[in-house]
LOBABA-214817 format. One line per field, with one value per atom (N, C-alpha, C, O): x, y, z; residue in one letter; residue number from 0; atom name. Coordinates in nm, 4 decimals, always signed. Example, Ala and Ser with C-alpha at 12.3 -4.5 7.8 and 13.67 -1.06 7.14 Angstrom:
x (+1.3190, +1.2300, +1.3200, +1.4236, +1.2850, +1.3670, +1.2900, +1.3409)
y (-0.5690, -0.4500, -0.3300, -0.3319, -0.2250, -0.1060, +0.0030, +0.1138)
z (+0.7800, +0.7800, +0.7800, +0.8465, +0.7080, +0.7140, +0.7870, +0.8039)
rest (A, A, A, A, S, S, S, S)
nr (0, 0, 0, 0, 1, 1, 1, 1)
atom (N, CA, C, O, N, CA, C, O)
This chain:
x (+5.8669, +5.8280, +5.8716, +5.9173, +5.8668, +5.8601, +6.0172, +6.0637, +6.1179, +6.2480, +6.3047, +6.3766, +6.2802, +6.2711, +6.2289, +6.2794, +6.1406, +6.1287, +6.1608, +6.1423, +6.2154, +6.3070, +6.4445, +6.5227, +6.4889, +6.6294, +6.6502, +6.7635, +6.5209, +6.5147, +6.5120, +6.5833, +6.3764, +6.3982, +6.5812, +6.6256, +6.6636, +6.7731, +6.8348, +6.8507, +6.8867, +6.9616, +6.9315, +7.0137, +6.7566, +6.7027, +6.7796, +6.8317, +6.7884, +6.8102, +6.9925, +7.0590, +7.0699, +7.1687, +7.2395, +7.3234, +7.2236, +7.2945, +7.3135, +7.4109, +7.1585, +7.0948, +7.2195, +7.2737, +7.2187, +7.2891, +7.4327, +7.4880, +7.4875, +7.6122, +7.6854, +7.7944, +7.5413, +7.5705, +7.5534, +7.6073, +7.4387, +7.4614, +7.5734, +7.5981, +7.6539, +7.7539, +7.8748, +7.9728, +7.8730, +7.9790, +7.9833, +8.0903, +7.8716, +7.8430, +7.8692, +7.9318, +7.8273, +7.8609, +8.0230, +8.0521, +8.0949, +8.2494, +8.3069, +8.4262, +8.2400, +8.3669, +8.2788, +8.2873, +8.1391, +8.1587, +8.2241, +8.3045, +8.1775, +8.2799, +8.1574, +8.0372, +8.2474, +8.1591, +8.0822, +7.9635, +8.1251, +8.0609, +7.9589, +7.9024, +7.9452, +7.8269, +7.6701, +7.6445, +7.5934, +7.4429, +7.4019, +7.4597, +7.3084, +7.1616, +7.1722, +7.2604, +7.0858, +7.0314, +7.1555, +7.2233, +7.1350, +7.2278, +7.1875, +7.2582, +7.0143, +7.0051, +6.9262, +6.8381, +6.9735, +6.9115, +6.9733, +6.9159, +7.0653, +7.0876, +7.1355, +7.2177, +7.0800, +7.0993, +7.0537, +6.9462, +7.1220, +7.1002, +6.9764, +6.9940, +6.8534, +6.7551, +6.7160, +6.6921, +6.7139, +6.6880, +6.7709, +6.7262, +6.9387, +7.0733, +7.1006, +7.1776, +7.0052, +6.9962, +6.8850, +6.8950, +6.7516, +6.6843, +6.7240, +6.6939, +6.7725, +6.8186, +6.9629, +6.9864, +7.0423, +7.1088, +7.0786, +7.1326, +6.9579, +6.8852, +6.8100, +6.8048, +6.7463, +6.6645, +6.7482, +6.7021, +6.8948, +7.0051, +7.0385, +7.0193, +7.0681, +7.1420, +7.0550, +7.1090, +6.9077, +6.7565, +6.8113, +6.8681, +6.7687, +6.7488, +6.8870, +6.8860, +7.0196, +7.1398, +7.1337, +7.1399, +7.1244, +7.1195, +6.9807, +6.9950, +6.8772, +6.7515, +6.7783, +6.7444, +6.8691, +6.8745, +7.0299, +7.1064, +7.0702, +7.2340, +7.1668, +7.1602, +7.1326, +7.0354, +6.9688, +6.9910, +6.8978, +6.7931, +6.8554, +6.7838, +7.0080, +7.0672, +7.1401, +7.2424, +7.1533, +7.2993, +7.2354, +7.2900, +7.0561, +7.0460, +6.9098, +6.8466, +6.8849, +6.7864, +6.8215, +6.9048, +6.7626, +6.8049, +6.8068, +6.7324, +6.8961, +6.9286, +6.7752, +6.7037, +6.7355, +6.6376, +6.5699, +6.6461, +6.4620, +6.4205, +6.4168, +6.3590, +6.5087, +6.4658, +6.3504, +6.2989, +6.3110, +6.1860, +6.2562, +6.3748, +6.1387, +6.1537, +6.0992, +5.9952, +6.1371, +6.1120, +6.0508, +6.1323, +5.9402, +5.9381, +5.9601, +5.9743, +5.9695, +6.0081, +5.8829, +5.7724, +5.9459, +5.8226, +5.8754, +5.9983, +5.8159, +5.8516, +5.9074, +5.8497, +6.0068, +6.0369, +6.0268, +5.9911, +6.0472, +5.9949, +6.0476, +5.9895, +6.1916, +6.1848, +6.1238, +6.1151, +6.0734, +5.9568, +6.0083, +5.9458, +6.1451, +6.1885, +6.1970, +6.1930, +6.2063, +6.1367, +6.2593, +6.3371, +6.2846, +6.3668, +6.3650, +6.2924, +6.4530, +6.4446, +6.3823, +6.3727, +6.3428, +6.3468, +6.4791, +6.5829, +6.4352, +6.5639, +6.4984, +6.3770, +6.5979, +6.5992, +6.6585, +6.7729, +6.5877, +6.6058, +6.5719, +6.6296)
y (+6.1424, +6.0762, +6.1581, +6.0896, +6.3094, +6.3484, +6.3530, +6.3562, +6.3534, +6.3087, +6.2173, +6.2343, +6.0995, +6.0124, +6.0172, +5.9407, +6.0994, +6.0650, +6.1784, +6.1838, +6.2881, +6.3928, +6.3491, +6.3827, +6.2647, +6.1872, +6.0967, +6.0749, +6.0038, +5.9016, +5.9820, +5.9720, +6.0648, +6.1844, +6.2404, +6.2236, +6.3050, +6.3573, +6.2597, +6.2676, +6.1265, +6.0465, +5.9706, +5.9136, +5.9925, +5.9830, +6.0332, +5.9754, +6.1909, +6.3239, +6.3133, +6.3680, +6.2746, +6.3010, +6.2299, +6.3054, +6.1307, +6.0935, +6.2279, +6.2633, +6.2767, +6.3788, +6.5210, +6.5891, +6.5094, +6.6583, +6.6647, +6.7661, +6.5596, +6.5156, +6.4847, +6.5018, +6.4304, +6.4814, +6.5856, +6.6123, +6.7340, +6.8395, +6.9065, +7.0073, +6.9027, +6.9660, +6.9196, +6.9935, +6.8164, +6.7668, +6.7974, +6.8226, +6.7989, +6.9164, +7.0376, +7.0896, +7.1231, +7.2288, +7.3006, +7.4085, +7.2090, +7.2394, +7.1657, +7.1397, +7.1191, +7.0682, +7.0615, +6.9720, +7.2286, +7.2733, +7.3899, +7.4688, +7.3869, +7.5262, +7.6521, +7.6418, +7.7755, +7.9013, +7.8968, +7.9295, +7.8694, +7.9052, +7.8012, +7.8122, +7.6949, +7.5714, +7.6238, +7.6682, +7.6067, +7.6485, +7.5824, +7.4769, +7.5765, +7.4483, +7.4557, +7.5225, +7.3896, +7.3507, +7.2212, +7.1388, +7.2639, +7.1684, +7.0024, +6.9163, +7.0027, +6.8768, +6.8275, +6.7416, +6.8996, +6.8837, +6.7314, +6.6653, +6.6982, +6.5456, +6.4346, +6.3443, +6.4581, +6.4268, +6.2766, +6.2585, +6.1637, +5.9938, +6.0051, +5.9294, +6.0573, +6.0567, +5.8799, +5.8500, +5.7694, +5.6680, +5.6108, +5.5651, +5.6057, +5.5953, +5.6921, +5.6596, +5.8363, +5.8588, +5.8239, +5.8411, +5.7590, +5.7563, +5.6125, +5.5754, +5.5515, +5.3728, +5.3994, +5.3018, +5.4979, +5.5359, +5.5618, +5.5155, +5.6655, +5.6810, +5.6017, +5.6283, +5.5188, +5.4081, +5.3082, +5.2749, +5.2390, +5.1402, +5.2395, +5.1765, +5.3308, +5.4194, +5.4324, +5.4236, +5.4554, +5.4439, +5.3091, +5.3060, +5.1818, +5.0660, +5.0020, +4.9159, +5.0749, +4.9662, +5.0814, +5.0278, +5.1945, +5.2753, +5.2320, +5.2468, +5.1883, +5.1207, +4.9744, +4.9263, +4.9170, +4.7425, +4.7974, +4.7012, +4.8791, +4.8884, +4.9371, +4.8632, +5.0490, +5.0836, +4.9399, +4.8965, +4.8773, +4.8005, +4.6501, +4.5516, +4.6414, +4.5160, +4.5721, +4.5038, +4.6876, +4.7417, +4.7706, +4.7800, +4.8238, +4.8427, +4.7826, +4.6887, +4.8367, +4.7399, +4.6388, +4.5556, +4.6388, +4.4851, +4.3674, +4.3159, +4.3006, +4.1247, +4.0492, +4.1159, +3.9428, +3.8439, +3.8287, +3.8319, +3.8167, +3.7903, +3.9006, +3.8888, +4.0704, +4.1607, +4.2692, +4.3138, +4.3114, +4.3861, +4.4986, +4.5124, +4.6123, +4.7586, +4.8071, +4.7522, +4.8743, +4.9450, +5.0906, +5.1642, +5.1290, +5.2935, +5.3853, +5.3319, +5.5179, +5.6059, +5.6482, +5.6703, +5.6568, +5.6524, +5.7068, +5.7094, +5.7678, +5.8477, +5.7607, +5.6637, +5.8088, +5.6868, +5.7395, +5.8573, +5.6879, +5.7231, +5.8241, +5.8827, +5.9095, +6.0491, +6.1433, +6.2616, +6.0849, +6.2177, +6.2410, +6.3147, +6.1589, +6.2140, +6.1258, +6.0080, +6.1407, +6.0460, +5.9970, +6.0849, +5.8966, +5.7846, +5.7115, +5.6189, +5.7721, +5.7183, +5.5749, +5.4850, +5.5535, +5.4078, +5.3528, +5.4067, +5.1993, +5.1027, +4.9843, +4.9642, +4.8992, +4.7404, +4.6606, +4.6637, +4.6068, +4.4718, +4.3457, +4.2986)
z (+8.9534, +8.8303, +8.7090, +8.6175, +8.6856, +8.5968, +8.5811, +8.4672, +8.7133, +8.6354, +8.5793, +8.4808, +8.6362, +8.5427, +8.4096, +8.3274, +8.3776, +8.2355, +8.1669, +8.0453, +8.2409, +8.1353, +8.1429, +8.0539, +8.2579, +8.2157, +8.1447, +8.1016, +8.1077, +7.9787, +7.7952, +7.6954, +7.8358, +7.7019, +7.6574, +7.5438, +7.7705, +7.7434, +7.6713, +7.5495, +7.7688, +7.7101, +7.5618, +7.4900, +7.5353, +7.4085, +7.3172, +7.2218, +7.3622, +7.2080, +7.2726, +7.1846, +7.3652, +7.3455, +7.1954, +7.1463, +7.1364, +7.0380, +6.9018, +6.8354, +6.9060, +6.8773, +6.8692, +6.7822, +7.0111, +7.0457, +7.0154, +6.9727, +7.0376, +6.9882, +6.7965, +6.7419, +6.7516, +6.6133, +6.5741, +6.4666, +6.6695, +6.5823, +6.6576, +6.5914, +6.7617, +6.7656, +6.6976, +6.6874, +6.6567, +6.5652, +6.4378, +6.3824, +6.3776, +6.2486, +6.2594, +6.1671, +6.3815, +6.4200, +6.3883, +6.3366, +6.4341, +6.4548, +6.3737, +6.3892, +6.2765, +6.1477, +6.0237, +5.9397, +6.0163, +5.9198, +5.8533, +5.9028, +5.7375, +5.6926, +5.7158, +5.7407, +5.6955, +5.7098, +5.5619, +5.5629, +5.4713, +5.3576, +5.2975, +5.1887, +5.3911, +5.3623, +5.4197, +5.5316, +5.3255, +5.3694, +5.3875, +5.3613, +5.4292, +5.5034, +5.6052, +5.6592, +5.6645, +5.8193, +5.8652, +5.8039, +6.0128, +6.0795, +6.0269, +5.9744, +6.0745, +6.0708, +5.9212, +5.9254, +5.7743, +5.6753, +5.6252, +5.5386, +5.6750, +5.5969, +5.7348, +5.7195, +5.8391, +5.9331, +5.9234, +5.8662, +5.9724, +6.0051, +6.0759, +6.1713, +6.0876, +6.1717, +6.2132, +6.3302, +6.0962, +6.1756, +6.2658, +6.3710, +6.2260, +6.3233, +6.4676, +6.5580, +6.4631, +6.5564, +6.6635, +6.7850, +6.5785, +6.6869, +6.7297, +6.8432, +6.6674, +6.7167, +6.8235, +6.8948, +6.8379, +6.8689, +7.0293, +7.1298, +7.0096, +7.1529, +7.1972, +7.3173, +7.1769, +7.1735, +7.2496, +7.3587, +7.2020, +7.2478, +7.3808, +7.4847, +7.3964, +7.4754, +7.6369, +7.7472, +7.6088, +7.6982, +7.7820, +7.8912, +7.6788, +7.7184, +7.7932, +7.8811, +7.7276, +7.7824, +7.9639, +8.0746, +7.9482, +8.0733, +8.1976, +8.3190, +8.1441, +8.2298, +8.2996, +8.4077, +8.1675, +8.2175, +8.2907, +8.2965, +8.3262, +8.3810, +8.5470, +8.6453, +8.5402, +8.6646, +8.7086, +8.8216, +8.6285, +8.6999, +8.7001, +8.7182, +8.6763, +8.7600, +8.8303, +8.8358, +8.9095, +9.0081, +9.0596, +9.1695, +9.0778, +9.2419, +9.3044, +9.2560, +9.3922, +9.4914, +9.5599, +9.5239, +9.6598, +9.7191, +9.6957, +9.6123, +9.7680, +9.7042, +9.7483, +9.8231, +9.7136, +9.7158, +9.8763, +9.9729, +9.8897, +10.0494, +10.1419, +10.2499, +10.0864, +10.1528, +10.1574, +10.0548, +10.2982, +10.2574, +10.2714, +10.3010, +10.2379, +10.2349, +10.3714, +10.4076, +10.4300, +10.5647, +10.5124, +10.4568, +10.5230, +10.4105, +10.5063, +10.6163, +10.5078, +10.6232, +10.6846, +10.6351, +10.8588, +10.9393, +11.0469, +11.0398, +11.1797, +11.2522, +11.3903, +11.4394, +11.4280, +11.5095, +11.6747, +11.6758, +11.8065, +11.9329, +11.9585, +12.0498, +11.8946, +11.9338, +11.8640, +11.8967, +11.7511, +11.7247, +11.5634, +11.4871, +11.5187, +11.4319, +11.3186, +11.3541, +11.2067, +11.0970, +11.0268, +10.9900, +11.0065, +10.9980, +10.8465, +10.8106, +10.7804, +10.6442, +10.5938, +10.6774, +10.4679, +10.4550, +10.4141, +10.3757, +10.4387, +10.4367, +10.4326, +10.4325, +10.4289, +10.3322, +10.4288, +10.4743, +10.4473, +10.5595, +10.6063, +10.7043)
rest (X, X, X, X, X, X, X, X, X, X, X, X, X, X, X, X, X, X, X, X, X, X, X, X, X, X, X, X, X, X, X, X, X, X, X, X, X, X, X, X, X, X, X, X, X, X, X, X, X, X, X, X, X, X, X, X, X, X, X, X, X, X, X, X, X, X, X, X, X, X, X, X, X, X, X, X, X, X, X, X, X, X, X, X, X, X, X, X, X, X, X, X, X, X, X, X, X, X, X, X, X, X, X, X, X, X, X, X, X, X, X, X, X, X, X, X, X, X, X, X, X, X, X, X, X, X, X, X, X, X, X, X, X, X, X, X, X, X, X, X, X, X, X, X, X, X, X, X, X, X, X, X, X, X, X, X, X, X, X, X, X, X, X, X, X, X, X, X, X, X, X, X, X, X, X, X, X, X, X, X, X, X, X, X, X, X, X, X, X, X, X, X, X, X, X, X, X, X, X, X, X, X, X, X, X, X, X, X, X, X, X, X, X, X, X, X, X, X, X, X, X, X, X, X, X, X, X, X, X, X, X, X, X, X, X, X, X, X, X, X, X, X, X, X, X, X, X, X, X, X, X, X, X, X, X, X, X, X, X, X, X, X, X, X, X, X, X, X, X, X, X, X, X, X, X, X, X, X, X, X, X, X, X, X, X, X, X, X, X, X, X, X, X, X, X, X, X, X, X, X, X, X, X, X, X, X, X, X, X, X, X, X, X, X, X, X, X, X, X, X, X, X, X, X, X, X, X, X, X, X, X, X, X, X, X, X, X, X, X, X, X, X, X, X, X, X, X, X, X, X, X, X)
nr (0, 0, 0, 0, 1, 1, 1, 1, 2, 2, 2, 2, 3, 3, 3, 3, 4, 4, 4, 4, 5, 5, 5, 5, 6, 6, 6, 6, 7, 7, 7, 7, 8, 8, 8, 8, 9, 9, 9, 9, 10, 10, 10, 10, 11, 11, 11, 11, 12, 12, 12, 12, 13, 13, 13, 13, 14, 14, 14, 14, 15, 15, 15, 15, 16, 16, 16, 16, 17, 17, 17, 17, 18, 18, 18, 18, 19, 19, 19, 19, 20, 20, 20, 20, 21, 21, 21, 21, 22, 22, 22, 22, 23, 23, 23, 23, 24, 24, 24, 24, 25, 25, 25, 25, 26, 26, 26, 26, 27, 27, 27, 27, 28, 28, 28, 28, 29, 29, 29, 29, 30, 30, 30, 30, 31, 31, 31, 31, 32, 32, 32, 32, 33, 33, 33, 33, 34, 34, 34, 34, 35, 35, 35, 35, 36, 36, 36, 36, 37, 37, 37, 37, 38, 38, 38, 38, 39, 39, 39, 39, 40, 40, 40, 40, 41, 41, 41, 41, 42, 42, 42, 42, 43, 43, 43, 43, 44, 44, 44, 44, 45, 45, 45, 45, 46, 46, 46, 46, 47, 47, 47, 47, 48, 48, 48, 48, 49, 49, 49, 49, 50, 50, 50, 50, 51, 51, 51, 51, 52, 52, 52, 52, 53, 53, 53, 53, 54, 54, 54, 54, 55, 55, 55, 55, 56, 56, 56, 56, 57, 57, 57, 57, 58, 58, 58, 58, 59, 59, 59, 59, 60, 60, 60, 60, 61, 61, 61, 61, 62, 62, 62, 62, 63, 63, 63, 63, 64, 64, 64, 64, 65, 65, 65, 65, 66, 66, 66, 66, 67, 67, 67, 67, 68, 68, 68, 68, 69, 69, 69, 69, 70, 70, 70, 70, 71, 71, 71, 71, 72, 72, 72, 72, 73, 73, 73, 73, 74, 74, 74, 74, 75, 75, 75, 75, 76, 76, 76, 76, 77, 77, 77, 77, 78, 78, 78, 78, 79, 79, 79, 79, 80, 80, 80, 80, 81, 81, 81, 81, 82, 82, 82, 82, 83, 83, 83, 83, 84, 84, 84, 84, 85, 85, 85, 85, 86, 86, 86, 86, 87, 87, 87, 87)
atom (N, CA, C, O, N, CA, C, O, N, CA, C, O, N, CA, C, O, N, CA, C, O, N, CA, C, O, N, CA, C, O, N, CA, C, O, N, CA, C, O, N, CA, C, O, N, CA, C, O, N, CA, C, O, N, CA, C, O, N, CA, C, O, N, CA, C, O, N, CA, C, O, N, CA, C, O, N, CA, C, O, N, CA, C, O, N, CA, C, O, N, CA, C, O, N, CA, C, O, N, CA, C, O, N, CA, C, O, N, CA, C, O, N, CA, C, O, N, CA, C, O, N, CA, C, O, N, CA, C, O, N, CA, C, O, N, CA, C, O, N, CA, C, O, N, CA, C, O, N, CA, C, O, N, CA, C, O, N, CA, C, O, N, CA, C, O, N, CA, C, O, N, CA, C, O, N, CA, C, O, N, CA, C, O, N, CA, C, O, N, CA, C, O, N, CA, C, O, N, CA, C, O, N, CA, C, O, N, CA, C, O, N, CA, C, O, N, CA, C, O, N, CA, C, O, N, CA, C, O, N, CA, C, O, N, CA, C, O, N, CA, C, O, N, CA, C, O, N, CA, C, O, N, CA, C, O, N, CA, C, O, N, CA, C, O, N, CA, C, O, N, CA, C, O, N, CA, C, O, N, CA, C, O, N, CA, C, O, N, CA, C, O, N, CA, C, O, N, CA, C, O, N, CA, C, O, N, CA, C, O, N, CA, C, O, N, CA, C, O, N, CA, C, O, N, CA, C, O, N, CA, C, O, N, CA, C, O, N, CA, C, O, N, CA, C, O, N, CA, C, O, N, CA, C, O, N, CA, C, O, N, CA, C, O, N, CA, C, O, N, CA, C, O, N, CA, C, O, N, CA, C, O, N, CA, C, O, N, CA, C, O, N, CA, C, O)
């Protein structure tokens, strides 16, 4: 569970991470302020926000099984040895 939701967080702040390394490397040495002092904060969080949702609805039409199948969950089978789940 908890990866799932530090892989939803990442892909959150990646828009994030990607504008401050792009500031990073095409400022000058002699410019002051903070990386993220004039930063698009609402374009980035709509940014991560589109990025969450198009990556959840992309996952959640490419997998699982087709219509009418069940889940088999993992269970130990007559040699003693435990037998993944599967879809059938």
């Amino acid at each position: 569970m908890i990866r799932v939701v530090v892989e939803n967080i990442v892909l959150f702040l990646l828009p994030t991470a990607i504008y401050v390394i792009y500031v990073l490397l095409t400022r000058k040495q002699e410019e002051k302020g903070g990386v993220l002092d004039d930063a698009p904060f609402f374009w980035l969080m709509l940014a991560g926000t589109a990025l969450v949702f198009l990556v959840l609805i992309a996952f959640g039409s490419t997998s699982g099984g087709k219509p009418g199948q069940s889940y088999v969950p993992p269970h130990i089978g007559r040699d003693g040895r435990i037998e993944p789940g599967e879809l059938k």
